[in-house]
N, C-alpha and C positions, 0 to 999 in steps of 0.2 A: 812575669806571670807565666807560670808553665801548667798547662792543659790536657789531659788526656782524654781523644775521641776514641769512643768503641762503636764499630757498625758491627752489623751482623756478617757481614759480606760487602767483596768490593768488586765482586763478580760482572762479567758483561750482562748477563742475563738477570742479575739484581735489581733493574730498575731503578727507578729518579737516584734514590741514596748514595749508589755506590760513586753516582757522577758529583753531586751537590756537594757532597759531606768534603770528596778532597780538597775541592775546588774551594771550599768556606775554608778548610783546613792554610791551603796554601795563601789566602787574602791575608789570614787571621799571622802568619807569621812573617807575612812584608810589612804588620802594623806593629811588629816587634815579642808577638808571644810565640811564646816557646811548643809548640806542639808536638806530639805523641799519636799517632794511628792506629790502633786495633781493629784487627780485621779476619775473620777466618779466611782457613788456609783455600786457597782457588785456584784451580786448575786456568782458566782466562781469566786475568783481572782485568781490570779497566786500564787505558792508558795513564801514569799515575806521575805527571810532572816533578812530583815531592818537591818544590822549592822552599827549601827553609825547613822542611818538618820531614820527621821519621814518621815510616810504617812498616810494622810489624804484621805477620802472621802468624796467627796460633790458634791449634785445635781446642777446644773446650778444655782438653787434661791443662793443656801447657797454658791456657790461661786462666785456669785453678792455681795452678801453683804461682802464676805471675801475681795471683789475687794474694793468696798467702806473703808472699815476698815484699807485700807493699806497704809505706811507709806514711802518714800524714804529711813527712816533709818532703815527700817526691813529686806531689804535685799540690799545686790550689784548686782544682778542682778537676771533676770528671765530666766531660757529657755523652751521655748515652742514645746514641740514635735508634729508634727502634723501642717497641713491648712485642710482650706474649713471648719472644726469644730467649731461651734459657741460656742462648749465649751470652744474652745484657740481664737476664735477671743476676749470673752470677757478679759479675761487675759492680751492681747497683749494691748486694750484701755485702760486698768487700769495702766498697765505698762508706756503707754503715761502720761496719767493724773498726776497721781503719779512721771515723775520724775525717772521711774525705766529702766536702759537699758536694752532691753534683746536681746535672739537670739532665732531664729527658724530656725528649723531642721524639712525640709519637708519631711523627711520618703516616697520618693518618688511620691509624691502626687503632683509630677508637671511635672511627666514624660510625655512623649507626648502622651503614648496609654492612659492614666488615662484622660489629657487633651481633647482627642479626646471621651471622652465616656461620655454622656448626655454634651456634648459642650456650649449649650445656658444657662445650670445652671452654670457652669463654668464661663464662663462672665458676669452673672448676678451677680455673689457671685462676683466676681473682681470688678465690677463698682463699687458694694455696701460697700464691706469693705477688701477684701481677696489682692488685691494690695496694699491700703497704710499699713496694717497691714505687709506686706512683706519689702515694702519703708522702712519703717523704724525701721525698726530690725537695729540693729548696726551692726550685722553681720548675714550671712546666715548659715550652717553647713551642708555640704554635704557627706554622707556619701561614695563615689567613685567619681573619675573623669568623669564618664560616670555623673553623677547626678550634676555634679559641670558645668558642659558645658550645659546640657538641661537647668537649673535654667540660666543661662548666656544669652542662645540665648530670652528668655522669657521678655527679656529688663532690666532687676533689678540691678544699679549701687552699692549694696552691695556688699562688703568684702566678698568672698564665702571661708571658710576655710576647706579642706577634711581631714576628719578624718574617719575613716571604723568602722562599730561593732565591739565589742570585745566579747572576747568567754573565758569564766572561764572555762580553761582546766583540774579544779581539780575537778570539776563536774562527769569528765567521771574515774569513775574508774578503768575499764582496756578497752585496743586496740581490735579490732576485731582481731581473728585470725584462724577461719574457711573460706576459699572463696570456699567452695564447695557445698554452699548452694542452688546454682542456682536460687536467687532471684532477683527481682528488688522490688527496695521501693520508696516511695514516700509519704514525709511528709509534708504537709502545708495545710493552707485551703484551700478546697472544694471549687474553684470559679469558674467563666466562665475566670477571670485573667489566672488561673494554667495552661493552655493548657490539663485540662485533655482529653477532647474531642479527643484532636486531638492525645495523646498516647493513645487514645483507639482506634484508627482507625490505626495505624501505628501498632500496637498489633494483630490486627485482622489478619495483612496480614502476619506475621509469626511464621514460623511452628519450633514449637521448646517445649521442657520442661520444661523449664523455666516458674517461679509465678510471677506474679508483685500483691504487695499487696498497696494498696491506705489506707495511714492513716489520718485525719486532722476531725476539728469541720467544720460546714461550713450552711448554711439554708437547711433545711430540703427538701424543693422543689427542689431544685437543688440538693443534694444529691438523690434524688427521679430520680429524671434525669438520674442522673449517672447510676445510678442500672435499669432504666428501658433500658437504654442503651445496657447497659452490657447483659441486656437479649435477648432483641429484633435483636440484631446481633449479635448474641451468640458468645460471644466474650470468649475465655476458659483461663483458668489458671487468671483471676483477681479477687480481692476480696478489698471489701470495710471494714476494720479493725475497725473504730472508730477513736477516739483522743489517741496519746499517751502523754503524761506528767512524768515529772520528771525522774526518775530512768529508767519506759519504755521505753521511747523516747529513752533511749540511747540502750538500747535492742533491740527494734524495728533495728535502725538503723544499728546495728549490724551484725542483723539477715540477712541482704542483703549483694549479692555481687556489687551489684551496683545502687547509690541510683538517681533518675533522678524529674527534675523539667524543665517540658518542657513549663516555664512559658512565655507568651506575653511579662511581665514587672515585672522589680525588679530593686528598688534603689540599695538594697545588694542582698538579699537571703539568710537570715542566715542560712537558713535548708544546705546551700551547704556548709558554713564552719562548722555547726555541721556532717554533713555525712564525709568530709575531716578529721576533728578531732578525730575522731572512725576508719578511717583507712581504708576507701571505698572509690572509684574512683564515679568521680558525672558525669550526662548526665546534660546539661543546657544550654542553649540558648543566645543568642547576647542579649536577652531584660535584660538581666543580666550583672553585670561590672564582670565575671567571665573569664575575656580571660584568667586566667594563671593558668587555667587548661590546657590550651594548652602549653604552655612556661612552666609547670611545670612538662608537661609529666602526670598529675593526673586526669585526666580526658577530656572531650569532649563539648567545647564550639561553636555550631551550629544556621547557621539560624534555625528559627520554621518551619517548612512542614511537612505536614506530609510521604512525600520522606524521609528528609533527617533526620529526626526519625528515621522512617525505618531502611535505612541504618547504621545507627547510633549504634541504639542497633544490630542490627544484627552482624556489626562488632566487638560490645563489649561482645556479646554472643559467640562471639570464641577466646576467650582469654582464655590462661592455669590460673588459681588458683594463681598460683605463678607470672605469669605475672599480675593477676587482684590486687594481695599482694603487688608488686611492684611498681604501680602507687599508692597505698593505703597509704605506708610509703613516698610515696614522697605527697601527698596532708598532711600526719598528721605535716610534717616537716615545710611545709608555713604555715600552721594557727600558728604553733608555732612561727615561728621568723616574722610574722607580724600581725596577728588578737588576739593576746593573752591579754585578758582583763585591767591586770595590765598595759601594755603599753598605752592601745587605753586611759588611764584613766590619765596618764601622759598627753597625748595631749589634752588632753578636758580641765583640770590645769591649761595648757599652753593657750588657747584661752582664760579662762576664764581672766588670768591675762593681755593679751593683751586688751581685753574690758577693763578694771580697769583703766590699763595706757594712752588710749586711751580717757575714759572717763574724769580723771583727767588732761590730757592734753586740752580737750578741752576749748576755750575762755568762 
């Protein structure tokens, strides 16, 4: 079976994708398929293991003409990470043309807060090309049921098949196992998305010793934001860290008793299964498919206010060490028996071959 992935970017400052997609990339070709990476061209990519699988980069021209070049027998199929991209919209008409099935995997990008933000580009990009390029995917790939029902209600008669990120737990060296840090952390990009605003207002109102450190890449203006923020309601105990990457990242994460993404919207949130996986209880929101941090006892899945912040952290700022250790071992326990990379990469195998037989089935 030979595959070709198209991300938009494999960029540090990309978010969840640029990290998931290779990592699926590289599972998907120790289980013997043949993979292919497309990716624009970047200045920092991401650390990029490639075991088993190429990746290419190409500007939009050179993968017009890579589109042109393409053959029905060069691959069984394509999947596209990523809409609204006119880097994967062309892929997806080449795909047509050529004869090639593929699938896309909207990385949340048809969530309804994404949907509701610049609305009329939204429509215009749907009338223009972003609906039939969804029509006719052979199938959809939803990372959560929370993301498997928004794509549904959206009208789209494809096959929506959930499958969640996988997380390569050989990554993390060793467990946290200080909770006496008195830290909050918080890893992702820097956007009006993150809700940082509103944990900096929920922060303000309590009085306590506690640090919250703010790590992620994100536009410098809005980072500018943040910090004039922070000054202007002198808001105490936060600090803006930078990006962490690789080895840090997992330090970084560590170094917290409790790591919180008080985000609007999230297909996944892989920062919450990376904080889980290290052995920290997560603070995180309904715009997240994270309820079973509540069913799992590991953490705290909340509407967004900034009340029930408040509250929120406040109640998880009196938890004993050993109580904060105990919801930590029960979050490291679920990413292991269902977000652990090897598995999620069985199931993606499994869809791919459903396409195949599907394809071959039809008249």
């Amino acid at each position: 079976m030979k595959v070709l992935h198209v991300v938009g970017s494999l960029d540090k400052t990309a978010g969840g994708p640029s990290r998931s997609v290779p990592q699926t990339c590289e599972q998907l070709s120790l289980l013997g398929v043949s993979i292919d990476l497309i990716a624009r061209q970047s200045s920092d990519p991401v650390e990029l293991d490639k075991v088993g699988f190429n990746v290419r980069f190409m500007n939009i021209k050179q993968l017009i003409k890579f589109g042109y070049s393409l053959s029905a027998k060069d691959y069984d199929l394509i999947h596209l990470q990523h809409v609204w991209d006119p880097y994967i919209h062309v892929m997806a008409y080449f795909a047509r043309v050529k004869g090639i099935p593929y699938i896309i995997t909207p990385r949340g990008m048809l969530e309804p807060w994404i949907m509701n933000r610049h609305p009329w580009k939204k429509k215009i990009a749907m009338m223009l090309y972003q609906r039939k390029d969804i029509a006719k995917a052979t199938y959809l790939h939803a990372t959560c049921e929370m993301e498997k029902e928004n794509i549904s209600q959206l009208g789209f008669s494809n096959s929506i098949y959930m499958i969640p990120n996988g997380l390569d737990l050989s990554k993390i060296k060793d467990l946290k196992t200080d909770y006496s840090t008195k830290k909050i952390v918080f890893l992702s990009r820097i956007h009006p998305k993150k809700g940082i605003e509103l944990l900096l207002d929920a922060w303000k109102q309590i009085k306590t010793d506690w640090t919250v450190e703010i790590a992620g890449d994100g536009d410098e203006n809005y980072i500018n934001t943040i910090n004039e923020k922070i000054k202007i309601d002198k808001i105490k105990n936060v600090t803006l860290v930078g990006s962490k990457y690789g080895d840090d990242k997992w330090s970084f994460l560590k170094s917290g008793d409790i790591c919180i993404l008080p985000t609007y919207s999230e297909n996944f949130g892989i920062v919450v299964a990376e904080a889980l996986a290290t052995g920290i209880p997560v603070i995180t929101t309904t715009g997240t498919p994270w309820q079973e941090l509540e069913t799992n006892n590991c953490g705290w899945w909340i509407d967004l206010n900034i009340e029930n912040l408040t509250n929120t952290i406040t109640k998880a700022l009196l938890l004993k060490p050993e109580e904060l250790k105990e919801m930590g071992v029960k979050g490291r326990k679920l990413v292991e028996e269902k977000y652990e990379i090897k598995a999620v990469a069985i199931e993606m195998e499994k869809l791919y071959k459903n396409l195949l037989r599907k394809n071959i089935d039809m008249p």
